[in-house]
Biotite code that builds the C-alpha atoms (Angstrom):
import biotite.structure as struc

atoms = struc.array([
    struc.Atom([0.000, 0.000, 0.000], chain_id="A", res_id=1, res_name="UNK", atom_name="CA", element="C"),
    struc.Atom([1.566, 3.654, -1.020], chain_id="A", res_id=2, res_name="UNK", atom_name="CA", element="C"),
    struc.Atom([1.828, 6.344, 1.021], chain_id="A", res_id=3, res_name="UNK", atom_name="CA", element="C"),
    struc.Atom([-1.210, 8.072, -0.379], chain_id="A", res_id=4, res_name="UNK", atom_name="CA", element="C"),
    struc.Atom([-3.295, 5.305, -0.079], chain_id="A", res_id=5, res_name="UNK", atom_name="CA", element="C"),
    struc.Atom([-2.688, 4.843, 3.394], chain_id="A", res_id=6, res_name="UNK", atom_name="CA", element="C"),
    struc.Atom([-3.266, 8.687, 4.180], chain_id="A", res_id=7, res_name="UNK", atom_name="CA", element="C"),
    struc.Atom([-6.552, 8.213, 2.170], chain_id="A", res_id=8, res_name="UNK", atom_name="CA", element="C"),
    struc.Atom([-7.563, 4.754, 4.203], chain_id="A", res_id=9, res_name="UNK", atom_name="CA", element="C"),
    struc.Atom([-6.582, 5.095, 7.512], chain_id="A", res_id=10, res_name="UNK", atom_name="CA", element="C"),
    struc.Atom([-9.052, 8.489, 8.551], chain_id="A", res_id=11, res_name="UNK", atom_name="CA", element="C"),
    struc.Atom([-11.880, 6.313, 6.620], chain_id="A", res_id=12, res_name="UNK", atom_name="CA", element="C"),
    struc.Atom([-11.506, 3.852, 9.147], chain_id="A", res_id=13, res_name="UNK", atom_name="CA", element="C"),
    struc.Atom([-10.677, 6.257, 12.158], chain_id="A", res_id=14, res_name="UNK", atom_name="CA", element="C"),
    struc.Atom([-13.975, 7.669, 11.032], chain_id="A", res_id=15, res_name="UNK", atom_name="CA", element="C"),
    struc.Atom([-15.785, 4.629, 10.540], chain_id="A", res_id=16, res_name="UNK", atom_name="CA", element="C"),
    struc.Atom([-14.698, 4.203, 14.524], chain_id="A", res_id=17, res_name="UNK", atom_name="CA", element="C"),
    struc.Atom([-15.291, 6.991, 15.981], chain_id="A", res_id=18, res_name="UNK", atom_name="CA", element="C"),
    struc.Atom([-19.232, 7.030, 14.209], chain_id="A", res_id=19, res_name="UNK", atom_name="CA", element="C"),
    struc.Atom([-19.335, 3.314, 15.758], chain_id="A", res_id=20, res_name="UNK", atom_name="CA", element="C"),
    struc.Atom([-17.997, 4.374, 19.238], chain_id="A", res_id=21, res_name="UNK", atom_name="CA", element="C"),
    struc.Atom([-20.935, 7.170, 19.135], chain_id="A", res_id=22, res_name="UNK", atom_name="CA", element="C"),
    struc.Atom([-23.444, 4.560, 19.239], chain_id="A", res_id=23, res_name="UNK", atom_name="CA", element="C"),
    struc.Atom([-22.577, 3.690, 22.645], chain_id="A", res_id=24, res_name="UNK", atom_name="CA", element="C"),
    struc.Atom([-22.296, 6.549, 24.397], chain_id="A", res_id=25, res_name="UNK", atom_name="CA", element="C"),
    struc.Atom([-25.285, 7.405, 26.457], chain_id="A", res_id=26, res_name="UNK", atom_name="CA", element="C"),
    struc.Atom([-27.314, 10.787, 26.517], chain_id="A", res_id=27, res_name="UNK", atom_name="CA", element="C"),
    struc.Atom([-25.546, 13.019, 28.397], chain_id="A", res_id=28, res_name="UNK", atom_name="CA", element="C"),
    struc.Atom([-22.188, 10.819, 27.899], chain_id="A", res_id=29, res_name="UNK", atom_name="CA", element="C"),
    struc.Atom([-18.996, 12.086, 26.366], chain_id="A", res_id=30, res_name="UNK", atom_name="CA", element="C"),
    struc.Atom([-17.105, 10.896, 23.453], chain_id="A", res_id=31, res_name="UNK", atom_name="CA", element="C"),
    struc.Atom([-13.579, 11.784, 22.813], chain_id="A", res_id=32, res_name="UNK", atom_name="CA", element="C"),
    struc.Atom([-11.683, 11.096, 19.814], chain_id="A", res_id=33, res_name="UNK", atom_name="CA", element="C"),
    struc.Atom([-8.025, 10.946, 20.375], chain_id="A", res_id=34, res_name="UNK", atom_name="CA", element="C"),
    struc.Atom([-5.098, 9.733, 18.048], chain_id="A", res_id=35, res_name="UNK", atom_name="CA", element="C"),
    struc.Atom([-1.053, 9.963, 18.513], chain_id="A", res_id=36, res_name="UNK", atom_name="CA", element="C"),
    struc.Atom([-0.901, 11.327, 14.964], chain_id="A", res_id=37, res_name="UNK", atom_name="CA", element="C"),
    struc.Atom([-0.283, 14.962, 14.279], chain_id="A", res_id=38, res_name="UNK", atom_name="CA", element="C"),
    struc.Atom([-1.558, 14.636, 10.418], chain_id="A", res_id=39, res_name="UNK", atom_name="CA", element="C"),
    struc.Atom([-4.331, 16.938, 9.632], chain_id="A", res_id=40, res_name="UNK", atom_name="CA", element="C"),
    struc.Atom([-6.101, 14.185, 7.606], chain_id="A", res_id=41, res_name="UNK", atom_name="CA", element="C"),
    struc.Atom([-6.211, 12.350, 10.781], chain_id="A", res_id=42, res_name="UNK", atom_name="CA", element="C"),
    struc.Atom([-6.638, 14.693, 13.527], chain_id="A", res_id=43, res_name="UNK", atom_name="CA", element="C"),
    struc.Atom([-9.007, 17.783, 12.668], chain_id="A", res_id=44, res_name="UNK", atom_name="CA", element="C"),
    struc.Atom([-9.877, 15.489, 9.102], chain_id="A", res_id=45, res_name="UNK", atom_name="CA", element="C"),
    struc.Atom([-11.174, 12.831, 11.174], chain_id="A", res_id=46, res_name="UNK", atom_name="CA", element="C"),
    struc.Atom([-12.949, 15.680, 13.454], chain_id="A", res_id=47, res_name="UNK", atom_name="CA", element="C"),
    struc.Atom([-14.442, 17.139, 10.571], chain_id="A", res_id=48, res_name="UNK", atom_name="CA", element="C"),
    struc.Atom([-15.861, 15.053, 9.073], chain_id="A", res_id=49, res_name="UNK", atom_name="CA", element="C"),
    struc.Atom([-17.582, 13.536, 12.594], chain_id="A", res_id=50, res_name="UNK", atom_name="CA", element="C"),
    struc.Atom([-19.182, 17.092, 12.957], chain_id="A", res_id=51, res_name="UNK", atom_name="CA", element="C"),
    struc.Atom([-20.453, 17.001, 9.374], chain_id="A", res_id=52, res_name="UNK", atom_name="CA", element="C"),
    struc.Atom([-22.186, 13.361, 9.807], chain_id="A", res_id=53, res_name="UNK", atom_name="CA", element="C"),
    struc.Atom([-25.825, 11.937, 10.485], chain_id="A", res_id=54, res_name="UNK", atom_name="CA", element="C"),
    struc.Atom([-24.705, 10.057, 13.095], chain_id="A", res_id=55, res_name="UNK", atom_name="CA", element="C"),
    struc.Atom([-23.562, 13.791, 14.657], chain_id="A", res_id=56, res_name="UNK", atom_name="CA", element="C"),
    struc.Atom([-26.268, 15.511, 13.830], chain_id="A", res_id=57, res_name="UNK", atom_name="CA", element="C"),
    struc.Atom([-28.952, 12.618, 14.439], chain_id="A", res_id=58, res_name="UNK", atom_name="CA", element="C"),
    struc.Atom([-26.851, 11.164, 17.688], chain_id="A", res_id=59, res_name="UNK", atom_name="CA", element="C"),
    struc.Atom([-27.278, 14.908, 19.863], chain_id="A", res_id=60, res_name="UNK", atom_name="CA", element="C"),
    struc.Atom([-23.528, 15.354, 19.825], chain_id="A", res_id=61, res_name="UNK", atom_name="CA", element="C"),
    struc.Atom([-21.811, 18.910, 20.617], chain_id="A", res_id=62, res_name="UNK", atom_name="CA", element="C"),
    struc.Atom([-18.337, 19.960, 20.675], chain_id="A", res_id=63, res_name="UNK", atom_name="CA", element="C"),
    struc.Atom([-17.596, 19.804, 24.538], chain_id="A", res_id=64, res_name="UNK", atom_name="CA", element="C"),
    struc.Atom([-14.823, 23.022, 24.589], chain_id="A", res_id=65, res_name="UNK", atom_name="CA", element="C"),
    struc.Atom([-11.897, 22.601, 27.058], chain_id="A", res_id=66, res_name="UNK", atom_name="CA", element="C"),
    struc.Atom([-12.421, 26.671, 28.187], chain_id="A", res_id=67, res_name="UNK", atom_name="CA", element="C"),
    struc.Atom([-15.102, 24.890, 30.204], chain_id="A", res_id=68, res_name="UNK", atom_name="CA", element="C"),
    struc.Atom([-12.592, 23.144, 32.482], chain_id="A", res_id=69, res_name="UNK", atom_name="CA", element="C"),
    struc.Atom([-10.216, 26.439, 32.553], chain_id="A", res_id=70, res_name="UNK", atom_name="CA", element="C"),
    struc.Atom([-7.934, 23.885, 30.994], chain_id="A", res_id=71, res_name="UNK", atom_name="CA", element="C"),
    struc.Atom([-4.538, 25.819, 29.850], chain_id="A", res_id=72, res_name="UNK", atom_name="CA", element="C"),
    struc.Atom([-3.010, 25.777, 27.034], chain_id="A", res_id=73, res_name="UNK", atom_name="CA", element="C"),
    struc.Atom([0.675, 25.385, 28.208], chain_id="A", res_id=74, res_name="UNK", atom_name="CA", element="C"),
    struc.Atom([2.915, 23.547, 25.569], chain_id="A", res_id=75, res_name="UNK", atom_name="CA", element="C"),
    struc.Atom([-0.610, 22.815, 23.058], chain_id="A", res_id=76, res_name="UNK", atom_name="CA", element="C"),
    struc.Atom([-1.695, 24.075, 19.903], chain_id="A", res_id=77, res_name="UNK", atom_name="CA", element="C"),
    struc.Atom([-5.451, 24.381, 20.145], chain_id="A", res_id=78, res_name="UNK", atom_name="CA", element="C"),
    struc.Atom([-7.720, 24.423, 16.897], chain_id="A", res_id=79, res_name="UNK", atom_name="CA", element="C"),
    struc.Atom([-11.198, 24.784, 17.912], chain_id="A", res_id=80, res_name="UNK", atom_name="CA", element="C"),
    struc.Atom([-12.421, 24.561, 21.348], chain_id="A", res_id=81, res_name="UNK", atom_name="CA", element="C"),
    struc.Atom([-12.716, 21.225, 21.379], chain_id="A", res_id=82, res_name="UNK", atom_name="CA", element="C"),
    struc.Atom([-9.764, 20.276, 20.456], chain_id="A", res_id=83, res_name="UNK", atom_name="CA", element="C"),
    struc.Atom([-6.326, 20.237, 21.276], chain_id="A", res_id=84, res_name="UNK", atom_name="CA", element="C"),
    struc.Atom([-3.106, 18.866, 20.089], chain_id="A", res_id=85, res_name="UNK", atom_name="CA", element="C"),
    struc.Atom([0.069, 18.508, 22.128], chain_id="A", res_id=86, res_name="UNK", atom_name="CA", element="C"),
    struc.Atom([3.073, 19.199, 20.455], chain_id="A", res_id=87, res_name="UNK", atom_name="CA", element="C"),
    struc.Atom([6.166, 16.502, 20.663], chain_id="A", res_id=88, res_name="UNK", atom_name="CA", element="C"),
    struc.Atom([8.698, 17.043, 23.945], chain_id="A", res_id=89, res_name="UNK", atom_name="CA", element="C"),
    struc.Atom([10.175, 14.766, 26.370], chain_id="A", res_id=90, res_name="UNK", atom_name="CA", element="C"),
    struc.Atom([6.968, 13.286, 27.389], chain_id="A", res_id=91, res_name="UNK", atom_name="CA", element="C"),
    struc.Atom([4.949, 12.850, 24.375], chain_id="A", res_id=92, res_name="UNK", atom_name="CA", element="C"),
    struc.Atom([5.444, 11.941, 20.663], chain_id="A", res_id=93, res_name="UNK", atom_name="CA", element="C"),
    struc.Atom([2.783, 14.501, 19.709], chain_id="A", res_id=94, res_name="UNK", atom_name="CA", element="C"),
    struc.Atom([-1.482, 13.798, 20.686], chain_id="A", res_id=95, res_name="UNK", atom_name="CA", element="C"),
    struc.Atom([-4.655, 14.895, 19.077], chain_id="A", res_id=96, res_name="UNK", atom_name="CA", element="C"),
    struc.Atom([-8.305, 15.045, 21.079], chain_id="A", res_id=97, res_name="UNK", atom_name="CA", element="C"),
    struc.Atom([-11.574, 16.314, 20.342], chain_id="A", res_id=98, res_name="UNK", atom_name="CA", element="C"),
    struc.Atom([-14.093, 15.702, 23.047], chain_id="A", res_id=99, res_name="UNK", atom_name="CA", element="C"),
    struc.Atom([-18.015, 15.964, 22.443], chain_id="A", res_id=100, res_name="UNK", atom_name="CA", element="C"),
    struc.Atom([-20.946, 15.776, 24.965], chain_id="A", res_id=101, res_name="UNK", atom_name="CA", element="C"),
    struc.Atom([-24.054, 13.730, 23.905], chain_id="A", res_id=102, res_name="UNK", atom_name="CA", element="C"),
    struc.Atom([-27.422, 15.842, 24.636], chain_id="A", res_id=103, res_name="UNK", atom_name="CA", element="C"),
])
């Protein structure tokens, strides 16, 4: 499998997980999506295209935003509120979440 096939096949089925995963969670539950990628395609991609899906839309999901835990933003890169990504250092190899409430 190329390169480009894999970047095209892997958020497919990180998507096709996370839309699964949703199906569990229980009103009022949370739902976080995390990977130890920092590819777009993967990270916000993968978010993206969660937020733009029936099983969003239908399921009662919201973007949860971290501001609502006064969580800071020491050593992160944050996109949206709901999401952060930690950079590489010492302790990580570089992390991705998006967290979502469910109704």
């Amino acid at each position: 499998m190329s390169k480009e096939d894999t970047l095209q096949s892997v958020p497919n089925l990180q998507l096709e997980i996370i839309q699964k995963a949703a199906s569990f969670v229980k009103e009022g539950g949370v739902l976080v999506y995390a990977t130890c990628s920092l590819l777009e395609e993967e990270n916000k991609g993968v978010a993206r295209s969660f937020e733009k899906s029936e099983v969003f839309r239908n399921g009662g999901f919201v973007p949860w935003p971290f501001s609502e835990d006064g969580f800071s933003e020491g050593g992160t890169h944050r996109g949206a509120d709901h999401e952060i990504t930690l950079l590489p250092s010492e302790w990580n190899d570089g992390v991705f979440f998006a967290r979502y409430k469910k109704g």
